[in-house]
DRENDREN-664715 format. One line per 3 residues: number of its first residue (from 1); their letters; for each residue x negated, y, z negated of C-alpha. Coordinates in steps of 0.001 Angstrom, whole numbers, plus 500000, padded with zeros to 6 digits. Layout:
% DRENDREN-664715
NUM) a) X:Y:Z ~ ... .
This chain:
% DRENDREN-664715
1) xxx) 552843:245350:374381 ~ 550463:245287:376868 ~ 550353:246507:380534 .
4) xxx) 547806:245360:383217 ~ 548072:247150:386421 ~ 546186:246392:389748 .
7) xxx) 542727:247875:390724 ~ 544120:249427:393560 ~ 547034:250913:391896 .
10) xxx) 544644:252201:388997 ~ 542670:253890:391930 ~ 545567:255141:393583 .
13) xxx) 546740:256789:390378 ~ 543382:258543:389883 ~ 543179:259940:393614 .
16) xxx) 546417:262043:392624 ~ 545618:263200:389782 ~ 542802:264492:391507 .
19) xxx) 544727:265714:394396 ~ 547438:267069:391671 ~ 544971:269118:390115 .
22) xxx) 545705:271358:393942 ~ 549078:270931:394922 ~ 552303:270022:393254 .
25) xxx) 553960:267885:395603 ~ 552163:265248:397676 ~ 555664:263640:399350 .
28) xxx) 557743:264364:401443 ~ 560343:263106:403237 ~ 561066:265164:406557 .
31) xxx) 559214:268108:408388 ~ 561973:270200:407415 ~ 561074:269828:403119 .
34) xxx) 556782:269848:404127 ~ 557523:273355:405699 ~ 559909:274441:402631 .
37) xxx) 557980:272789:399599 ~ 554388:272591:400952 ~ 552196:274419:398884 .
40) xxx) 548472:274304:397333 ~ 547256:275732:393319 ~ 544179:277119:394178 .
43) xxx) 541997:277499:391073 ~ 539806:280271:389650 ~ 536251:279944:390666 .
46) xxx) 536595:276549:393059 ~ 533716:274701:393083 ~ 533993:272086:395929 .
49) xxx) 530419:269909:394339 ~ 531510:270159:391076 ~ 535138:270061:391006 .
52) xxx) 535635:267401:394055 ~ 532014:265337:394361 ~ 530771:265508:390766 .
55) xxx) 534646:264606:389650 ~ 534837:261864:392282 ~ 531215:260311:390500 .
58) xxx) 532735:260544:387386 ~ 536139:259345:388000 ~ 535058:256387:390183 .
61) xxx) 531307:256344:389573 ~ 530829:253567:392577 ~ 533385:255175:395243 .
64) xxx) 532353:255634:398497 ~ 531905:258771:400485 ~ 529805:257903:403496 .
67) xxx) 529392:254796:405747 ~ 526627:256196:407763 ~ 525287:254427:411041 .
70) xxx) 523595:254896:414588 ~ 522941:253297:417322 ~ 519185:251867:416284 .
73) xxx) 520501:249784:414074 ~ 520021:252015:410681 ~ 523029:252038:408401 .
76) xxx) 523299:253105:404557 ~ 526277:253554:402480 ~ 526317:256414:399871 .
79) xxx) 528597:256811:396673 ~ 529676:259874:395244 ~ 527281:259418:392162 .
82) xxx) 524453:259000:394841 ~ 525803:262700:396696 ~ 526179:264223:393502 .
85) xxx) 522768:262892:392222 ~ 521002:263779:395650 ~ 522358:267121:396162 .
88) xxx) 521530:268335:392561 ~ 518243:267268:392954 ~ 518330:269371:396395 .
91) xxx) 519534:272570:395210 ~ 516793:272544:392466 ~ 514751:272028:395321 .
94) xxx) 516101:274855:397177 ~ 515809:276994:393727 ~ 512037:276826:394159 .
97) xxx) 511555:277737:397886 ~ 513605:280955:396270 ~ 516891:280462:398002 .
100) xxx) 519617:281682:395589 ~ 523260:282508:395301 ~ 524576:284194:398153 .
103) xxx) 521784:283095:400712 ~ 522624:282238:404070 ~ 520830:278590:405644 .
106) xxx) 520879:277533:408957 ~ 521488:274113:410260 ~ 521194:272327:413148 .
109) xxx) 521339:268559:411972 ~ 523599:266788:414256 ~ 525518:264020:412172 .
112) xxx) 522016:262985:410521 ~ 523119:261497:406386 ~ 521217:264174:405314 .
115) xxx) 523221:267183:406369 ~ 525862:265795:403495 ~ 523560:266320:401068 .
118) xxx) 522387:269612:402267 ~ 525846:271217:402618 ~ 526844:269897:398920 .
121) xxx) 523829:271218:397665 ~ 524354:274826:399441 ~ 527473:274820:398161 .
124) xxx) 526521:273838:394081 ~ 523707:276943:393868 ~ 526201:279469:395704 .
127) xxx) 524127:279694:398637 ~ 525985:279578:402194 ~ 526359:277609:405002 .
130) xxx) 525685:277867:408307 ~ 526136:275118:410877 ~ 524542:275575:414505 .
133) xxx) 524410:273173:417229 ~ 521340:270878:418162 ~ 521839:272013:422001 .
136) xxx) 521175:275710:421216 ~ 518199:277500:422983 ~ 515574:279800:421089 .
139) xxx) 517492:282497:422150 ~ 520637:281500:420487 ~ 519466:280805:417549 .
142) xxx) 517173:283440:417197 ~ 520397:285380:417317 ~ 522077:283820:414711 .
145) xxx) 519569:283775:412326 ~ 518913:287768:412574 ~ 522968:288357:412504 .
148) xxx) 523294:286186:409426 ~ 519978:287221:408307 ~ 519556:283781:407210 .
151) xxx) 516231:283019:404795 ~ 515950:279427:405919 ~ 516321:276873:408494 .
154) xxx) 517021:273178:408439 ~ 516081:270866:411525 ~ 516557:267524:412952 .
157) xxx) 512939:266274:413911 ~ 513877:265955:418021 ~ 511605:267339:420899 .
160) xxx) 514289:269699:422374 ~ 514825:271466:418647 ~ 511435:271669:417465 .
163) xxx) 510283:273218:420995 ~ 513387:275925:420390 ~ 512731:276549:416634 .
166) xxx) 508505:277149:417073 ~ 508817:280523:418351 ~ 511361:281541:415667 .
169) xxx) 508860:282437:412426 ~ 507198:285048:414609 ~ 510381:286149:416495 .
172) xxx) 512795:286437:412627 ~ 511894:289220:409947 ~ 514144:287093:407295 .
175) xxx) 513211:283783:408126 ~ 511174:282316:405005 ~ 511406:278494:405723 .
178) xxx) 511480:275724:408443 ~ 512561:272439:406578 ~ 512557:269371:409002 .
181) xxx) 514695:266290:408576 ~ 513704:262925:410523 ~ 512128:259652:410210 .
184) xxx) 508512:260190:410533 ~ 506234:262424:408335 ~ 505733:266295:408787 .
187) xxx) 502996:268471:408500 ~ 503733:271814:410326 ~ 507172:272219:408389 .
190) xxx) 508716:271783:405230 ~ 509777:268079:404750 ~ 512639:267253:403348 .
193) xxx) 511911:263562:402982 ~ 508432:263720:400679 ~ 509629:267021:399112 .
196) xxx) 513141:267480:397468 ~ 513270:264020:395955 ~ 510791:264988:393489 .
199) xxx) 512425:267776:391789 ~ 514842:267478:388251 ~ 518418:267592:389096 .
202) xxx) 520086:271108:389748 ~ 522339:272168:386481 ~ 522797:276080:386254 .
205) xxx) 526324:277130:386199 ~ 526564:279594:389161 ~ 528447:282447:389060 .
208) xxx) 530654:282682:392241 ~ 534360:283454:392692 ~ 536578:282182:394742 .
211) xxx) 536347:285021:397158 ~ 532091:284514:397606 ~ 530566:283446:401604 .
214) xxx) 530719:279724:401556 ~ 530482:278806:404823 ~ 529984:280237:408570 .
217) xxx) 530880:279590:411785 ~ 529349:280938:415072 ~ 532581:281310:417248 .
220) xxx) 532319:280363:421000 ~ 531387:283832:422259 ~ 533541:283409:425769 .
223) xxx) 533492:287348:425847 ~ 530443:288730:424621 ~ 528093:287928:421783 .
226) xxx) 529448:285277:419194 ~ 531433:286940:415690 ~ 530482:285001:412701 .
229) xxx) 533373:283950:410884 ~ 532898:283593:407626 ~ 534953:281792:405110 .
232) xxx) 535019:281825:401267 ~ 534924:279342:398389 ~ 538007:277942:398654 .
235) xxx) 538316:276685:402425 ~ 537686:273192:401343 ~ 541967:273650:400327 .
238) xxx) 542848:274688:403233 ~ 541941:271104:404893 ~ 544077:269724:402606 .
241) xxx) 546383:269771:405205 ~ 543716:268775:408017 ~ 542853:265603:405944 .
244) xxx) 546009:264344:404245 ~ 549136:265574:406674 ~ 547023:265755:410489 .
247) xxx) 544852:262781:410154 ~ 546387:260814:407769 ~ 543513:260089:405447 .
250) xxx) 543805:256968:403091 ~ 542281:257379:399877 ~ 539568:254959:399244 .
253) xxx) 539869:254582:403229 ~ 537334:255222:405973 ~ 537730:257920:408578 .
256) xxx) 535883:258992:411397 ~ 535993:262245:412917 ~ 533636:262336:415689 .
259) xxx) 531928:266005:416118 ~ 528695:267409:415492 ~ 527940:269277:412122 .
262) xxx) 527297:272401:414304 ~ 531125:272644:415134 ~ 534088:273663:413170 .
265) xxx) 535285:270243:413799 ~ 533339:268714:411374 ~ 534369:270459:408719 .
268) xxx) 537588:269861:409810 ~ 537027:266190:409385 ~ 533942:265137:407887 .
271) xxx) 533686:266412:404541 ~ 536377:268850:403422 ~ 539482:267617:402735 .
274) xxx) 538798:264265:403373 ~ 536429:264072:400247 ~ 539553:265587:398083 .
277) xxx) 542014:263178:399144 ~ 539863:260147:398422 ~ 538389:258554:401958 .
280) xxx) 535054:258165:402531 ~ 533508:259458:405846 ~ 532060:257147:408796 .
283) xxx) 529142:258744:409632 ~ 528252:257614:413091 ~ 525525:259439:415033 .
286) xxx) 524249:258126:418573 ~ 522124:260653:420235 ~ 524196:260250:423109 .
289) xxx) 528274:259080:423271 ~ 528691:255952:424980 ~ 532099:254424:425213 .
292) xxx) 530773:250753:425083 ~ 528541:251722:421598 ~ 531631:253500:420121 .
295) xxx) 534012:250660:420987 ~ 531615:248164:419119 ~ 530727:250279:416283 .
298) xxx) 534716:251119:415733 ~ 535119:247003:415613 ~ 532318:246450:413076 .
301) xxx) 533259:249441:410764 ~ 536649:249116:410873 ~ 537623:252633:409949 .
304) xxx) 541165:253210:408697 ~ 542036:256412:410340 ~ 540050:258084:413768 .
307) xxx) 540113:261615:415257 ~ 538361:262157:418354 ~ 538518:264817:421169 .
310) xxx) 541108:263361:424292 ~ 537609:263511:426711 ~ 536516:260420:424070 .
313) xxx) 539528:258440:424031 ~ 539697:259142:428304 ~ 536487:257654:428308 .
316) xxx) 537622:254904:425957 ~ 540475:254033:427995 ~ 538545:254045:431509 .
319) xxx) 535592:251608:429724 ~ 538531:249360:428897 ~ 539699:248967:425266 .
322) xxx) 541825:245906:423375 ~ 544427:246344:420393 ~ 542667:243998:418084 .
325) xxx) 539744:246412:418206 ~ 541591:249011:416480 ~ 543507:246649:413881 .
328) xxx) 541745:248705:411118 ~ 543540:251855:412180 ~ 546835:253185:410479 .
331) xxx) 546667:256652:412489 ~ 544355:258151:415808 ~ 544721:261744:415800 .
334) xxx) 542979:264402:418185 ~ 542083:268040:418124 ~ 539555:270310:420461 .
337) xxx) 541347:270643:423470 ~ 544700:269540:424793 ~ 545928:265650:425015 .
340) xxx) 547174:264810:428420 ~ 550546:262787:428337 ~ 548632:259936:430347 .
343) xxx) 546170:259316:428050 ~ 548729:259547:425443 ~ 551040:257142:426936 .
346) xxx) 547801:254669:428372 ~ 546823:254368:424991 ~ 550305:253594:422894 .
349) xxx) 550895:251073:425630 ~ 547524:248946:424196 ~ 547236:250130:420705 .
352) xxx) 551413:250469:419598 ~ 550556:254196:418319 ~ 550503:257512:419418 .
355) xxx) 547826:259884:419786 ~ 548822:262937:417445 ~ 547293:266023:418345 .
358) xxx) 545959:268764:416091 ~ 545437:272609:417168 ~ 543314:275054:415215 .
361) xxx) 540158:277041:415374 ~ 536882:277531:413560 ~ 538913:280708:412088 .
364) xxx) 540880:278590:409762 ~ 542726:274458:409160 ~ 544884:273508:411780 .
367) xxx) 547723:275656:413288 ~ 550019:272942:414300 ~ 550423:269466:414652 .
370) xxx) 552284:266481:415286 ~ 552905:265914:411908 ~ 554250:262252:410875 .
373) xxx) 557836:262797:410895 ~ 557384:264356:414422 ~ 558097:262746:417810 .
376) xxx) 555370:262753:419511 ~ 556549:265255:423080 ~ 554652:265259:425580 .
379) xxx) 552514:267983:426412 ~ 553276:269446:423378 ~ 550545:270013:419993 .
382) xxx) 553587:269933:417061 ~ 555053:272070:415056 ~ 553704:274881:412679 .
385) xxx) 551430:274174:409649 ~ 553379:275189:406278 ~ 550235:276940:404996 .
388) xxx) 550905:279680:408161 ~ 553440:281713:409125 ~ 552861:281422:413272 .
391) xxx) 554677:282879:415915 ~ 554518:283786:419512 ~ 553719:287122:420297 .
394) xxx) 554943:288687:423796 ~ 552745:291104:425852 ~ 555464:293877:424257 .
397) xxx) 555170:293544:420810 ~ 558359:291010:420327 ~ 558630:287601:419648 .
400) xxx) 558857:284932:422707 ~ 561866:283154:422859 ~ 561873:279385:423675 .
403) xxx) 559955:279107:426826 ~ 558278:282233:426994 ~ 554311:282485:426678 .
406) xxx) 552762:284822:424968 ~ 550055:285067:422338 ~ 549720:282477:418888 .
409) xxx) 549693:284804:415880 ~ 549797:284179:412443 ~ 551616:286466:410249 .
412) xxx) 549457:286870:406767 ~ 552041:287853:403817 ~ 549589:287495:401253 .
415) xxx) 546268:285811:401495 ~ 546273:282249:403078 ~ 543904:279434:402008 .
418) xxx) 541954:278386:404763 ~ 542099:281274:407012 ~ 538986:283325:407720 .
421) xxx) 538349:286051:405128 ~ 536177:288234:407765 ~ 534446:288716:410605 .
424) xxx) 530953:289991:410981 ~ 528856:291166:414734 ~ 525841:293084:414410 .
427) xxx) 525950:292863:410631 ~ 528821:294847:410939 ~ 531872:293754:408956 .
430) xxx) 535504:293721:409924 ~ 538840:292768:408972 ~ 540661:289715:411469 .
433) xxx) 543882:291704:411103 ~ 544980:293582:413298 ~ 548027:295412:411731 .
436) xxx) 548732:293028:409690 ~ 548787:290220:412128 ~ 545881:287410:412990 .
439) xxx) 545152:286925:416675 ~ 544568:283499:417773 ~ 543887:284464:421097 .
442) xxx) 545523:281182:422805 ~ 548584:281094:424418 ~ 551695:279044:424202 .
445) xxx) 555283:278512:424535 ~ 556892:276771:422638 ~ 560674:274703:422860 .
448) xxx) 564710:274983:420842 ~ 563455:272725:418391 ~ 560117:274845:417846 .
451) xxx) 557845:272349:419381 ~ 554769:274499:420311 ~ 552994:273586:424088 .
454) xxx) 549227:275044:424860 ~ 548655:276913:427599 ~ 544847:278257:427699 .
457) xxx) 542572:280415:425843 ~ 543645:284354:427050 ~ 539904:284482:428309 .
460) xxx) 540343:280909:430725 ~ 543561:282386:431947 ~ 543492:282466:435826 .
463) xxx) 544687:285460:437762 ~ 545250:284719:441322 ~ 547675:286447:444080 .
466) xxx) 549813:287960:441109 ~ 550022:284666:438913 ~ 549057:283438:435849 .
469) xxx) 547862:280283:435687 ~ 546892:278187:432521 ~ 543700:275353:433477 .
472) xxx) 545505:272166:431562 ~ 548877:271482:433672 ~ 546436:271196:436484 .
475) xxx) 543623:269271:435039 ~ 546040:266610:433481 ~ 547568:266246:437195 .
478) xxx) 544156:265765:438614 ~ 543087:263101:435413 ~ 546104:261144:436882 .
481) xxx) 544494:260528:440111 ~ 542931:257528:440836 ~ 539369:259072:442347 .
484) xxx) 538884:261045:439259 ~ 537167:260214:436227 ~ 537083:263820:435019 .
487) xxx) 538341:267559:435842 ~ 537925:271028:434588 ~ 539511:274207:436598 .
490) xxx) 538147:277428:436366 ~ 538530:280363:438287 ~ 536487:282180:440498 .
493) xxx) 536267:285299:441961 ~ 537738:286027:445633 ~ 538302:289642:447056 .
496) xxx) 541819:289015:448618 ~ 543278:287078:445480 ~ 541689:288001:442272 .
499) xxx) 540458:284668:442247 ~ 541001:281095:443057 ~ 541450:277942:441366 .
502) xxx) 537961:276111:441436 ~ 538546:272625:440640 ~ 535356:270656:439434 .
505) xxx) 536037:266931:439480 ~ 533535:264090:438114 ~ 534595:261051:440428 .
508) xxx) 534575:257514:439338 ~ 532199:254783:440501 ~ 533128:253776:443965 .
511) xxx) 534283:257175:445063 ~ 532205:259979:447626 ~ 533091:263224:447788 .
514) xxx) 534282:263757:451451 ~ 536750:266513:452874 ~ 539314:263936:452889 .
517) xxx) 539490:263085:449740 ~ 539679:267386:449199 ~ 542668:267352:451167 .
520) xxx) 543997:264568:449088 ~ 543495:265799:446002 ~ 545055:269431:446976 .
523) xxx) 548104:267492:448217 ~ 548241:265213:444666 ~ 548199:268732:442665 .
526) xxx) 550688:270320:445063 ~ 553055:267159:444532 ~ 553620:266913:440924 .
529) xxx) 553099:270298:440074 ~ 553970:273994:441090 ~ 552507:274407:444977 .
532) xxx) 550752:277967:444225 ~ 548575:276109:441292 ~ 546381:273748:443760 .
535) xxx) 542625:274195:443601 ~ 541766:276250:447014 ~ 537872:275427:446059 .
538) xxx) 536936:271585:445050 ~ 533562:271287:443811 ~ 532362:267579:443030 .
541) xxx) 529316:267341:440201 ~ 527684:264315:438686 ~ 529192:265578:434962 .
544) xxx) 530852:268286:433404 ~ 528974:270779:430781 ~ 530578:269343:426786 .
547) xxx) 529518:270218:423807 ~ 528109:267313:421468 ~ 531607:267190:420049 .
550) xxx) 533120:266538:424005 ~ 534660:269553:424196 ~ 534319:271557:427824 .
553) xxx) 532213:274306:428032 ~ 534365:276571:430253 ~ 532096:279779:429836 .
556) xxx) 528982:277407:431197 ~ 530810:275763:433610 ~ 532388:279024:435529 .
559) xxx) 528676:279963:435706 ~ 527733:276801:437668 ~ 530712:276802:439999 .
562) xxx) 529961:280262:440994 ~ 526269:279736:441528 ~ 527006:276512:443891 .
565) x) 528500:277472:447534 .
């Protein structure tokens, strides 16, 4: 007898055997069984280009994995076979400049195609990873080149970069190359265009274990210099749960996370454990984010599920967006900083779906979330991930009960995929444990049912006249004013009070700061939340300091609120 079975059901029936190969349930059918049953195989010796990319080519040799695009007009769609082909022929390339296994690169590519093939390449010798942001200065990356003693870095051919990255062959003892990605040709640099495509393709078996450097990330450095935190082989597994239970990837889909490859984010969502499950990744990359572009690039694309920061879909909401622009999308999720209920409820009320927010850090996959068979509460970012064992940690050692804030921790009983393996600071190495326990940091409270609700980083916690105040309750009161396009509070110092709420609002078109409108905002902050929490100093700019992923830059932007009178 014979059986003929769909196309799509014959790819749907390959994707798990791919994703069974890691974990031995997929389903599941309440929060309740996810927490209890949840649970990835992670293999000896993972090899995310050979197990996950060269598997994909072979499985489905004309699958897609990236819908790339900007806002000139270039586009280009690559398969896996074309990623697995390409970054072969890249580490062989990287072979002969005499990078090897256990390496460190640094990047600072933006969302350009060709950081895919770079990072899968990295990855296939044993080499490691290191993603840096396009808007750091020559000191900054100076600094991260020395800590990770990295042999080589790789450029985006802009003005700004190349006039931070010229002094840097002089400046660092163990920097060997300067490759430069871009359009036109180059003579003062390496170039990756004219030079890697010529080489045979990469096929030495490396020999790495699972608990090898595969990638690091820079973290944010609000109190001193930034930690590297550096992760091993198998953190593609941990985003397992980022891709397939947080954003709700659809295998043989298209989802777009929006972040720079210098942030965690990105490998949050752009490459990870979206690539296991199946999706390919929508690769868009304007120079700058325009709500207008984004809008018509989403409505030509069509991608199937979206993550963005909440400033993005804010700025979304105020351009003015229509339902039938999003009829490709089956889930919008959000992660970076905390979702205000407006936005939230602005944006169901046109599209017919929640916003569901993700929390996390470049440390490790995401924390909690409003998983799907969550309600979505507002002001609150989920429940727990199953992967972690997370509590909240009072100022006395003990355990917060609903409603109490205190510290996220995560309690490590045995080693955790995803989470961090180590930290290093002046090429010193340390543990993240701290008795046992992982320190997030951030603090929360959290509700009976065990809904978790963000509060602030520890360091952005304001201490004024014998209170602690969190930044977000206030700026999501101030977002709800009609004057206001944008908000971020901070706190400054005062001799009398510790210091005092500094509001710094971005108005919209049509509104002048005035002493007035002060007053009126004070009053709108004082109204719908606690009196003592108003902004005492209101300081009006033209924008507010973001990273190229949207997030705020608080440390920045306390700076240049104390510097203005």
């Amino acid at each position: 007898m014979t059986f003929f079975i769909g196309i799509s059901l014959v790819k749907e029936i390959i994707h798990m055997e791919l994703l069974d190969n890691y974990m031995p349930q997929t389903s599941f059918s309440s929060y309740e069984e996810f927490a209890e049953k949840f649970k990835i195989n992670v293999p000896e010796n993972f090899d995310f280009a050979r197990d996950i990319v060269d598997q994909w080519a072979q499985l489905e040799p004309e699958k897609k994995a990236l819908v790339y695009c900007d806002d000139n007009g270039f586009e280009r769609t690559f398969t896996f076979t074309e990623v697995s082909e390409r970054s072969k022929r890249m580490a062989q390339y990287f072979v002969s400049l005499g990078i090897g296994p256990g390496d460190r690169v640094i990047t600072l590519l933006r969302r350009r195609w060709e950081y895919w093939i770079i990072a899968v390449a990295l990855h296939r010798m044993g080499a490691v990873l290191v993603p840096a942001s396009i808007q750091l200065t020559t000191k900054d990356i100076s600094y991260r080149i020395d800590s990770a003693e990295a042999k080589m870095l790789i450029a985006i051919d802009d003005e700004f970069v190349r006039a931070q990255i010229a002094p840097l062959k002089d400046q660092c003892e163990t920097l060997h190359h300067i490759l430069i990605v871009g359009d036109s040709p180059v003579t003062d640099y390496h170039d990756f265009n004219n030079e890697y495509p010529e080489f045979d393709l990469y096929d030495q078996p490396v020999n790495r274990t699972n608990d090898d450097e595969m990638v690091i990330y820079f973290t944010s450095g609000t109190s001193g210099y930034p930690k590297m935190a550096i992760h091993n082989r198998t953190y593609p597994l941990g985003h397992i749960t980022t891709a397939k239970y947080m954003q709700r990837v659809l295998n043989n889909g298209l989802h777009l996370t929006q972040a720079d490859s210098g942030w965690a984010k990105f490998g949050w969502g752009n490459i990870y454990g979206q690539w296991i499950c199946g999706t390919a990744i929508f690769g868009y990359d304007p120079i700058r984010f325009d709500a207008g572009h984004f809008l018509e690039t989403i409505q030509k694309h069509r991608p199937t599920t979206i993550c963005v920061p909440p400033t993005m879909y804010r700025l979304m909401l105020h351009h003015g967006i229509e339902a039938k622009q999003f009829e490709s999308v089956t889930w919008f999720a959000t992660a970076g900083e905390p979702l205000s209920d407006e936005v939230n409820r602005e944006w169901k009320s046109i599209t017919g779906q929640d916003i569901h927010v993700g929390f996390g850090q470049s440390e490790g996959s995401p924390i909690c979330c409003t998983f799907e068979w969550l309600e979505v509460r507002p002001g609150s970012m989920g429940r727990p991930s199953p992967l972690y064992d997370v509590r909240i940690l009072a100022a006395d050692g003990g355990y917060c009960d609903a409603g109490e804030e205190g510290e996220i921790v995560i309690i490590p009983a045995e080693k955790q995929v995803g989470l961090l393996s180590k930290y290093s600071l002046n090429k010193e190495q340390f543990q993240p444990l701290q008795g046992g326990v992982y320190h997030t940091g951030d603090i929360a409270y959290k509700d009976t049912d065990g809904y978790f609700y963000y509060v602030c980083r520890n360091d952005d916690m304001i201490k004024s006249s014998g209170y602690r105040i969190g930044p977000y309750e206030i700026e999501s009161v101030l977002n709800t004013h009609p004057a206001v396009k944008e908000s971020a509070i901070v706190g400054v110092p005062d001799e009398i009070r510790g210091q005092l709420i500094c509001a710094i609002i971005v108005l919209h078109d049509g509104f002048a700061p005035s002493a007035e409108l002060t007053k009126e905002l004070q009053a709108h902050v004082k109204k719908n939340t606690a009196p003592y929490k108003y902004p005492r100093v209101v300081k009006y700019f033209h924008d507010i300091p973001k990273t190229t992923s949207g997030k705020i830059m608080r440390k920045d932007l306390k700076k240049l609120a104390e510097s203005i009178d």
